[in-house]
N, C-alpha and C positions, 0 to 999 in steps of 0.2 A: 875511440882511436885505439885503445887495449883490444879490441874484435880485430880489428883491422892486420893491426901489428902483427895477432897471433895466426891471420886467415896467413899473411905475408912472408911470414918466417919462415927462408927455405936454405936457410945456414947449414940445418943437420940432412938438408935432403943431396944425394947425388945426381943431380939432372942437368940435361943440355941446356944450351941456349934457346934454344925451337921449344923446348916444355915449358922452360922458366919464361918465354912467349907467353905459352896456348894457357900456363896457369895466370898470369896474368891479366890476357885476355878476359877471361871464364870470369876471374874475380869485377875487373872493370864492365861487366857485361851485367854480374850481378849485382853491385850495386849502384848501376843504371838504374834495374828493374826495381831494386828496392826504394827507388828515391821517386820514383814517379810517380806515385798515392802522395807524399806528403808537398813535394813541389806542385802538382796540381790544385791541389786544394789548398793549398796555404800561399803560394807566389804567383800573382796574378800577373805578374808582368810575365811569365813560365808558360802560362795558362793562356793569355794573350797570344802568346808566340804558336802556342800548339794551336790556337783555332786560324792564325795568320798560315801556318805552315799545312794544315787542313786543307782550306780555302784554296791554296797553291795547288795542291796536290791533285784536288777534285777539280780544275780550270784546265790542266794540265791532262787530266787522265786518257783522252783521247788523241794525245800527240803521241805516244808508242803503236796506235795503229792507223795507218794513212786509208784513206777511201777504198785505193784500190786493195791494200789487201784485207776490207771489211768486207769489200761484194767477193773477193776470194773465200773468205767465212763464210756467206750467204749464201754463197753455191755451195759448200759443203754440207751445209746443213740441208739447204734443199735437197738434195741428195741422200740427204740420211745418213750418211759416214760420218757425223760428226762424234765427239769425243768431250766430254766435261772439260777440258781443258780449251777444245774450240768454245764452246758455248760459253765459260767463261770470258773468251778474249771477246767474243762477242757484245758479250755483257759489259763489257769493261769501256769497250769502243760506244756504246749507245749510253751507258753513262756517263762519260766525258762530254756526250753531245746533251746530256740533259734528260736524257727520256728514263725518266724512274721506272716507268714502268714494264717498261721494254727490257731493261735491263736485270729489273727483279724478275720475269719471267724466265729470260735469260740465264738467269744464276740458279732457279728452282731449278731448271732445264739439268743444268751441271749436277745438282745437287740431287737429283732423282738417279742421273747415271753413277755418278757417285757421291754418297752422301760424306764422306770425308775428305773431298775435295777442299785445301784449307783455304787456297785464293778466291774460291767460290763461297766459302762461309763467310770469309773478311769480308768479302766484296759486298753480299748479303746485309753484313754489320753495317755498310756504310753507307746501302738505300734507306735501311730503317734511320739510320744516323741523320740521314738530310731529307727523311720522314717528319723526324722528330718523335720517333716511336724510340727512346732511349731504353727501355725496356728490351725490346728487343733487339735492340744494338748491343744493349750489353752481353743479353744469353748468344748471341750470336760470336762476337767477342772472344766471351769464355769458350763457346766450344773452338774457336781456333786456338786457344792457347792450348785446350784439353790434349792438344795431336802433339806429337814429338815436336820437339823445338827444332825452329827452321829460319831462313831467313826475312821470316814475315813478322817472328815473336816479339821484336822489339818495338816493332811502328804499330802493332795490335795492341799492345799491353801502353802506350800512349794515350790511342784511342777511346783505349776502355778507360782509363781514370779519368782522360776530357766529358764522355759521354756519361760513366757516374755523376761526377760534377754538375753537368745538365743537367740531367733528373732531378738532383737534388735541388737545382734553383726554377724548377718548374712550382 
C-alpha cells in the first residue's frame, strides 16, 4: 500500500484535471496488468471467469462481420487487392464460424503481408489457443505484447496468463 501511496502522490505536483485522469488511468491500467499472473494462477473462481469470458468471446467472433460483407472480403481478395487487415477480418469471420484452419491460413496470409500486424498475431495466439498448442499461443502472445501498447494489450496479456496456466496443467 506504501508503493501505491507513493506511485499516487500528486500533492507537490501542478497538473489539470485531464492529467490527474490519464495518471490515474496509466496507474489503474498498471496494476490491472500486474495482478493478472497472480489472480490467474492463484483465484480459480478469476480463472473460471476468464475461460467463461474466452468461450463468449470466440462464439461471438463472427457476429462483427455478417455474410454479406464476408463474400465483400472474398471478392477482394480474389481480386488480389487485399490488405493484412482484410485477410485478418477474413480470418476472424471463418473463426467465429469454426474453421481453424481456414482461418490460421488466413492470418499467415496477414502475417506474410505484414508480419507485425498485432490483431493478426493475437488472432494467430487464439487458433493455437483452441489448438491446444499453448506453446505457441503463448510466443504468439508475447510477440503481440512485444509491439507498442494498443488497444488489444490488455485482453492479450489475459490471455496469456489463461494460456500459461494451461500448459502448466497439461
Amino acid at each position: 500500500m506504501t508503493y501505491l501511496a507513493q506511485e499516487t502522490d500528486t500533492t507537490a505536483l501542478n497538473i489539470s484535471t485531464g492529467e490527474g485522469y490519464q495518471m490515474g488511468f496509466k496507474l489503474g491500467q498498471q496494476l490491472f496488468d500486474d495482478l493478472q499472473e497472480p489472480l490467474v494462477n492463484n483465484c480459480n473462481a478469476y480463472y473460471e471467469f476468464l475461460l467463461e469470458c474466452k468461450k463468449t468471446a470466440f462464439e461471438n467472433m463472427n457476429k462483427g462481420i455478417s455474410k454479406k460483407e464476408a463474400d465483400s472480403l472474398s471478392y477482394i481478395i480474389k481480386k488480389g487487392n487485399w490488405t493484412a487487415e482484410t485477410m485478418w477480418q477474413m480470418g476472424s469471420y471463418e473463426l467465429g464460424m469454426g474453421n481453424l484452419i481456414t482461418a490460421k491460413a488466413n492470418f499467415n496470409k496477414a502475417l506474410k503481408k505484414n508480419p507485425l500486424h498485432i490483431p493478426s498475431i493475437f488472432f494467430m495466439g487464439i487458433v493455437h489457443d483452441n489448438e491446444g498448442d499453448y506453446k505457441k499461443a503463448i510466443n504468439r502472445y508475447n510477440q503481440a505484447l512485444e509491439q507498442e501498447e494498443n488497444s488489444l494489450t490488455f485482453i492479450v496479456k489475459m490471455f496469456l496468463e489463461v494460456a500459461k496456466r494451461k500448459e502448466k496443467e497439461q
